[in-house]
N, C-alpha and C positions, 0 to 999 in steps of 0.2 A: 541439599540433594543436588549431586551434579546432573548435569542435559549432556546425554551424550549428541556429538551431532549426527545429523542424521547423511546416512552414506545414499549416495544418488546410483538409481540402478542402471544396469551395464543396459549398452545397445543391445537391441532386439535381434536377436540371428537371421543371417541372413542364410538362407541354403541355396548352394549354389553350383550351380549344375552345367559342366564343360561339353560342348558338342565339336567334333571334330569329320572332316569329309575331305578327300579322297580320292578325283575322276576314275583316276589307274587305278588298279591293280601293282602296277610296277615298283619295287622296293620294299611293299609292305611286309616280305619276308624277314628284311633286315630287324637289327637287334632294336635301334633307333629310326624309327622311319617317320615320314612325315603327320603320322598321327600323333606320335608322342611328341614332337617339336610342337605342334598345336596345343596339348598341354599341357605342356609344362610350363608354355608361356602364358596362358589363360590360368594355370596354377599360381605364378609368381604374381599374376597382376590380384587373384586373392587377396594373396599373403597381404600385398600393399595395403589393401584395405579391411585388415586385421582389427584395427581400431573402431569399423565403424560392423560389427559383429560379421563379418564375411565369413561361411565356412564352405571346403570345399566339400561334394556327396562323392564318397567312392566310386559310386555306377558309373562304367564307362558308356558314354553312347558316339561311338566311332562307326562310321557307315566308311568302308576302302572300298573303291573301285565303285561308285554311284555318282551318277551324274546330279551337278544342281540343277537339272533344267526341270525337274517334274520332284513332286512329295514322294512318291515311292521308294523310300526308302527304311529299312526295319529298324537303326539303330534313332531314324527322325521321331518316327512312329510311336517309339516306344518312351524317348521324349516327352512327345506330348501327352500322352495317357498317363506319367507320371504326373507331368503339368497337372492335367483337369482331377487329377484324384488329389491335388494339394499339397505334393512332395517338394517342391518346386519354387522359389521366391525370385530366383534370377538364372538368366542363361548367359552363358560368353561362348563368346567363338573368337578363336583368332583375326579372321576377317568377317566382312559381312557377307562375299557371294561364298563364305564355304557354307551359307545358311542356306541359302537360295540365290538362282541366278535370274529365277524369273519377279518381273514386278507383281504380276499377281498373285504369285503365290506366297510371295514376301508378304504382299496386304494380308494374305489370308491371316497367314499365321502371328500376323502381330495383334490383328483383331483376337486371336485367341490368347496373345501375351495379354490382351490388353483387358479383356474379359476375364482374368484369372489374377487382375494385378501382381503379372512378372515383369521384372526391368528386362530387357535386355543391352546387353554391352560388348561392343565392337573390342578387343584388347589392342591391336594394331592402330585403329581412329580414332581414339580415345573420344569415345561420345556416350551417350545410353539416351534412351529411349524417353527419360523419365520429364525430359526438359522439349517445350517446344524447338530451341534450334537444333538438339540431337536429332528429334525427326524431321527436320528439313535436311539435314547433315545427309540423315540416311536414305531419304527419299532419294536424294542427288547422285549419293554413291552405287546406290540402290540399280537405279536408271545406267550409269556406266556400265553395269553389271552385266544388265541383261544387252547393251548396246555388241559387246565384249561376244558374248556368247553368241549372240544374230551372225557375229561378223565371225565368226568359227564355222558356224555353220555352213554360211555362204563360201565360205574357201572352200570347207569340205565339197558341199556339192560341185561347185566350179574344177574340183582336183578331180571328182569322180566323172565329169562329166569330159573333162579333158583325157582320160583316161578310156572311156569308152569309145572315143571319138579316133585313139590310138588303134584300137582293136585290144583292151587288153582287158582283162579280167577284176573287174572293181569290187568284189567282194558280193556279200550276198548266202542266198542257200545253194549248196553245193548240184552238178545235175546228174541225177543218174547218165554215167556214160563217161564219166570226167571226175577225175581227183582236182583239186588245187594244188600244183606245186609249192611244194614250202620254203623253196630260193624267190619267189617272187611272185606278181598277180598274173598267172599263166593258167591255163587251164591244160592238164594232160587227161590223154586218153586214157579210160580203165577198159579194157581189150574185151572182159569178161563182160562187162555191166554193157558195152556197146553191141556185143552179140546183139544180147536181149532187145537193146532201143531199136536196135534194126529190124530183128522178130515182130514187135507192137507195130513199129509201120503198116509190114507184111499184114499182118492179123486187122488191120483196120482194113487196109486197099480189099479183104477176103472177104469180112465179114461185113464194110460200108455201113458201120453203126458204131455208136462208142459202148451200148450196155452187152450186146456179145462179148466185145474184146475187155471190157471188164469180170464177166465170167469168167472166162478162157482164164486171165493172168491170174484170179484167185485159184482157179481151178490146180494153175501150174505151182500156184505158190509162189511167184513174185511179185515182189513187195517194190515201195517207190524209195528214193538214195536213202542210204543210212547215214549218218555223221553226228559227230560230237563237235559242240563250243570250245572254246579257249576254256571254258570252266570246267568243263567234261561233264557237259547234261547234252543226253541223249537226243537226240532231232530224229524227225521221219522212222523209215522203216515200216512203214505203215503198207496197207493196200490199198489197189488203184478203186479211185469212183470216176464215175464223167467228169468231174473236173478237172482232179489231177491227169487224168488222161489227154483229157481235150488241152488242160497247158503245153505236156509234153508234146503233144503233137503240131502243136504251132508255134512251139519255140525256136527260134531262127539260130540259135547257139547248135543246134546240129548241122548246119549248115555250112560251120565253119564261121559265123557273122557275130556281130554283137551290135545291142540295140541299147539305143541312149532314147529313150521317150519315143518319139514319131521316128528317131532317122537310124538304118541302118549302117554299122558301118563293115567294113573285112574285119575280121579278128585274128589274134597271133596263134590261135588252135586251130587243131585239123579238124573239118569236120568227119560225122561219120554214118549219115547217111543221104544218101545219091540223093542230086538236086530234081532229077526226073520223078523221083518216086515222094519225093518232099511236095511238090508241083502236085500229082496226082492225090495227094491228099488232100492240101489244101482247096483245089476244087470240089473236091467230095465233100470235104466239111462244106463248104459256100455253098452247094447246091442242098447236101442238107439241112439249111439254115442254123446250123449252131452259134452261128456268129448273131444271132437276132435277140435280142432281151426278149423276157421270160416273163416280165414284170405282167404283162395283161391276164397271166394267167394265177396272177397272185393279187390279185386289186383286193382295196379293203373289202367289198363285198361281204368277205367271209365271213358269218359269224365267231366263227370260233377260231379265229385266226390267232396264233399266237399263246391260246389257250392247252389247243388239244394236244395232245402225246399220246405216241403209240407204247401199251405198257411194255410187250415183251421184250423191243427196240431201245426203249428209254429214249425213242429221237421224236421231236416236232412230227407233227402231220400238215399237211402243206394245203392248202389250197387250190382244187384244179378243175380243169373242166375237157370235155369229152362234146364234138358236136355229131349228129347223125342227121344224113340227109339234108347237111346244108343247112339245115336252120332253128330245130332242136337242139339245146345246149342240156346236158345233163352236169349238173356238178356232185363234186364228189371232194372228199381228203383222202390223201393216199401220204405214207409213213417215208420220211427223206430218206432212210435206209433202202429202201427199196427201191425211191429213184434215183439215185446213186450207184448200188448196187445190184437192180435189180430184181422186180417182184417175188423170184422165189427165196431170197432170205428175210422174206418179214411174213410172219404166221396171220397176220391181221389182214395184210391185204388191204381193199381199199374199204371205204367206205360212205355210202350215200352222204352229201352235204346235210341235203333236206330234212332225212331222218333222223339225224343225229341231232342236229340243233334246233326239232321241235322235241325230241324226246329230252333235252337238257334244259329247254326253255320250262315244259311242263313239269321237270325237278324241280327246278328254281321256282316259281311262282306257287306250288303247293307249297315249300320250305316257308316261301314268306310269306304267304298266309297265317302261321303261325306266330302270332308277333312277340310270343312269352317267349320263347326259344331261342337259346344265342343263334342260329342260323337265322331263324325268325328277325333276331333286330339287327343282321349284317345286311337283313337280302331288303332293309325296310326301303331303301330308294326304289329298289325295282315293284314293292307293292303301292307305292305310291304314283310312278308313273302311269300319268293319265293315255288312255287308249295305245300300250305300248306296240298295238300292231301297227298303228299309225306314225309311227314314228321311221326317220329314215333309216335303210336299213349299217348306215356308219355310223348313227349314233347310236342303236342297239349294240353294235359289237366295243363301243368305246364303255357302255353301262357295262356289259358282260366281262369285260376284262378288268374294270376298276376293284369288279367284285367275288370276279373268281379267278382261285390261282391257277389252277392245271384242270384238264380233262383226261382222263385218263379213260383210253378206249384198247381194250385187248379183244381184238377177232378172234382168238383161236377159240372163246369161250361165249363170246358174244357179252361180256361185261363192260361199263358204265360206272366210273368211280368219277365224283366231283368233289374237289379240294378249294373251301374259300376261304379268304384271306380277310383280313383283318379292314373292314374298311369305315372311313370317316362319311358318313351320310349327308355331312353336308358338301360335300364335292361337287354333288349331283343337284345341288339347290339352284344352282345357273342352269342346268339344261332345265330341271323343270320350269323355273321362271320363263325361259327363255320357249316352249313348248308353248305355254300357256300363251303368253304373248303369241305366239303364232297364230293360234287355234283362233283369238280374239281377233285378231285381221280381216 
């Protein structure tokens, strides 16, 4: 009886998955552009290692025109989610910063090479991952990487900064009132849009408030600059609030000037509205106090800060207070829509602090009363804490938000919807600990 011998089986496949990136845009029309140099050359380094079961995956994952400096990218993304689903045995990239140029986010991501046991391999540095001195290799190359990009940056801003310091036009979003010339970083005047910026002046110096001359321009139908990216997505076109108002009006680029951080400088554009009537607003604003933070009137106090929403708005309710006679404070939430745009386009209006976050508190505590009840075992840390009137009233609104997602308050009808969220009970095991300890003091 003969023994046949016995045949030794093939190397275990390897799958192996080409990443390719991009900064520009510029070329990637061409027939051969620098994504496809990328791999073809991470393909042939494959090929080489044919012998030891290398295969290339078809899927391209080419990210053109994204920066290495941040993850955001669709073609990385999608990468990775083939990674963690187990398509995935190795990555190559032509160099290492077309993976990343940041060190952290490099750690990130090899932690998750490295929780899914995939090599990774440089085809240019000829290293991988899989040997202690590859990742000292990369660690080092790694580091120039991001050294490289720091120092882009800083020319950038120094270019931009010497640029503003010319009087010239450093890019940015465009101002109602001005095109950008498309010979150079110049700002021209658009005659029609500048009508209008000199009307808003007019209509502030008239009316000495920013929420009238927000009426008025909805009323007229004017809207803040329209313009399109290099990629052709839409920007602005929107309508004016206090904010966008209050920019426009203390933008010193009408002035004819251009501002680098703190220092003004002359600029190469004309301005185009009078420095007397620029003058005269800016005191109005300064004696109106718009230039004062807001913040006291948003202190965490609130219970339901961060919680509530106005339904009909679908916008935040804000936090505020109202004093009478000097030394009565009433508080209350009132709908960003409306202070922005003012009270008459929001149906809700405002509505008492007071009332509203004992009528939610008193939802919440019958709910968790019930402890059979999935609301019952969400709301279980709040029936647990001991004496919760007792409690400060910031650590009440930090319980209230770990536990509830939205408030949903619509005035036109006088309803009360609460929406909670999925929470982990023991979160809340340090404030109680931490309570108790107190009370025992």
């Amino acid at each position: 009886m003969t023994k046949h011998p016995k045949t030794k089986p093939g190397p275990r496949a390897v799958r192996c998955a080409v990443y390719t990136r991009k900064s520009t845009e510029e070329g990637l029309d061409q027939d051969f552009n620098s994504l496809d140099a990328q791999r073809e050359a991470a393909e042939a380094y494959i090929k080489s290692q044919a012998h030891a079961g290398w295969l290339c995956l078809p899927q391209r994952y080419d990210d053109g025109g994204f920066t290495g400096g941040n993850l955001d990218r669709p073609a990385l993304q999608r990468l990775l989610a083939d990674l963690a689903a187990g398509h995935i045995d190795c990555v190559l990239v032509y160099k290492v910063d077309r993976l990343s140029r940041s060190l952290l986010d490099f750690a990130r991501i090899m932690e998750t090479f490295e929780a899914h046991q995939v090599a990774f391999v440089s085809v240019t540095q000829q290293f991988n991952t899989a040997t202690s001195m590859g990742r000292l290799v990369l660690n080092v190359l790694l580091s120039f990487a991001q050294f490289e990009r720091e120092i882009i940056a800083e020319r950038t801003r120094d270019k931009i900064a010497a640029a503003r310091r010319r009087g010239k036009w450093a890019g940015g979003m465009p101002l109602l009132g001005y095109d950008v010339d498309p010979r150079g970083s110049k700002l021209v005047v658009h005659e029609e849009e500048a009508v209008r910026v000199r009307a808003i002046f007019a209509l502030y110096l008239e009316h000495r408030a920013l929420l009238p001359v927000v009426q008025e321009l909805e009323r007229r139908g004017w809207l803040n600059k329209y313009w399109q990216t290099r990629k052709g997505r839409p920007r602005g076109g929107r309508g004016f609030t206090k904010t966008s108002l209050y920019r426009l009006l203390t933008n010193v680029v009408y002035l004819g000037k251009i501002k680098y951080r703190t220092e003004i400088h002359d600029g190469q554009h004309h301005g185009i509205v009078d420095p007397d009537v620029w003058r005269q607003v800016q005191d109005l604003l300064h004696r109106r106090g718009h230039n004062r933070s807001t913040g006291a009137r948003n202190g965490s106090w609130a219970l339901l800060k961060g919680v509530l929403r106005c339904r009909p708005c679908g916008c935040a309710m804000t936090p505020t207070y109202a004093n009478r006679n000097g030394c009565v404070r009433y508080r209350y939430y009132v709908c960003m829509n409306a202070v922005k745009r003012g009270r008459q386009v929001c149906p809700s209006k405002s509505v008492p602090a007071t009332e509203i976050e004992q009528f939610v508190m008193q939802q919440l505590q019958e709910l968790a009363e019930d402890s059979k009840s999935a609301p019952g075992q969400i709301l279980a840390p709040l029936a647990d804490l001991p004496a919760w009137a007792e409690l400060p009233t910031e650590e009440q609104a930090r319980v209230v938000r770990r536990l509830v997602q939205s408030v949903d308050y619509d005035g036109s009808q006088g309803k009360v919807s609460i929406t909670l969220r999925p929470a982990d009970s023991q979160e809340l095991t340090g404030e109680r600990a931490n309570h108790k300890k107190e009370k025992s003091r």
